[in-house]
N, C-alpha and C positions, 0 to 999 in steps of 0.2 A: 396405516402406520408402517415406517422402512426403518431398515437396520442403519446405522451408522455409515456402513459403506455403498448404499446405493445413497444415501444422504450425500456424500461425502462425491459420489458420481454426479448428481442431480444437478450438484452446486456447481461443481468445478472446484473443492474445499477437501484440501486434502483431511484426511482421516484426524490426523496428528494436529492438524491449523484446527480441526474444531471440539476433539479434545479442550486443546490452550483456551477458543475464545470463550468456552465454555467455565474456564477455569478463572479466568481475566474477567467473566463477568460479561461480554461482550453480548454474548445473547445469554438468555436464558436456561435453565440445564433443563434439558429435555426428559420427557418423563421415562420410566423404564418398564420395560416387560416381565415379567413372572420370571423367569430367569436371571435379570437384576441386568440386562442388554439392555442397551437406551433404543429407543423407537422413537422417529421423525414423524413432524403430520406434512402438511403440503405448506403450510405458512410459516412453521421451524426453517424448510428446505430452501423458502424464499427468501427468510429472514438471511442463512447463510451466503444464498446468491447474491444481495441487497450491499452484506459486507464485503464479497471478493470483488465486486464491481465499484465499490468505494477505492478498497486498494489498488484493484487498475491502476486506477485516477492517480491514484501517488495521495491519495490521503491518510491521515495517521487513524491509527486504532481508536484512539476519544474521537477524533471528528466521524468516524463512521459511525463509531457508537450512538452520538448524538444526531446525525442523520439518520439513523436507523429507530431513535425516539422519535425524532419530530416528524417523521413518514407515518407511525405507528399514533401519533398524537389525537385524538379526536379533534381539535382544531391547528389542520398543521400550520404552522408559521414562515409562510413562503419568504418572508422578510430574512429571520434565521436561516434561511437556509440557502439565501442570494447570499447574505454576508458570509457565511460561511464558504460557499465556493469562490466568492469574490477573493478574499483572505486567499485562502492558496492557490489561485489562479495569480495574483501577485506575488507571493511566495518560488512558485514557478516560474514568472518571467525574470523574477531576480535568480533562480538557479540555471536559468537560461542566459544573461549576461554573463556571470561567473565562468559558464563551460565554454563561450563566444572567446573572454579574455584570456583564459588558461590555453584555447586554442592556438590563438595567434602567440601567446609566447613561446609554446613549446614548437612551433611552424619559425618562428625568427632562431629560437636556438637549432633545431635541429638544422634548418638552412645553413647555417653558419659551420656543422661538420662536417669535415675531409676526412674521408676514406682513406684508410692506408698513413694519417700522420700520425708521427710522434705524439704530439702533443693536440686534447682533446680541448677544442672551443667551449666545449658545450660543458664539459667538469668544471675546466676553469670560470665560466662563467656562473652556475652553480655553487662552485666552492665561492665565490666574491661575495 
């Protein structure tokens, strides 16, 4: 059993993030010591690791959550858990076109500012 901050080391989970997921419900609260400190086992500290590597990913707090059930599942559900990464692997290439087309707009306005003029292309284009 580890204190919260070699927990918090182990994971790569800052002290405060698991506080919160603790509080969110996220993992389960871990049990505490005679002193009223919470103590980690080795499968708490992986459960922690399991979730910072979901957020990596860019995934949101419920889908790790429920990745971090169906991992935990006696029968895991490999199907749930392709759809699930399928879903935000689409999710992602559509915030990957958005950053593409914001690119090239702000590359044609900024193209279009002159240094040193009066009057800015790039405002007035904006203000329209």
């Amino acid at each position: 059993m580890i204190a919260i901050g070699e927990a918090a080391r182990q994971s790569g989970v800052s002290i405060e993030t698991i506080r919160y997921y603790e509080r969110e419900r996220v993992v389960p609260a871990p049990r505490r010591a005679a002193n009223g400190r919470r103590v980690y086992s080795d499968k708490e500290v992986g459960r922690l690791r399991f979730i910072r590597r979901c957020r990596d990913l860019g995934f949101s707090i419920s889908e790790a959550k429920g990745l971090l059930s169906l991992s935990e599942g006696e029968n895991s559900n490999c199907a749930k858990v392709k759809e699930i990464g399928t879903a935000h692997l689409n999710a992602v290439r559509c915030k990957i076109a958005e950053l593409t087309a914001l690119e090239a707009a702000l590359e044609e306005l900024t193209a279009n500012c002159r240094s040193g003029s009066v009057s800015c292309q790039m405002l007035e284009a904006l203000a329209r």
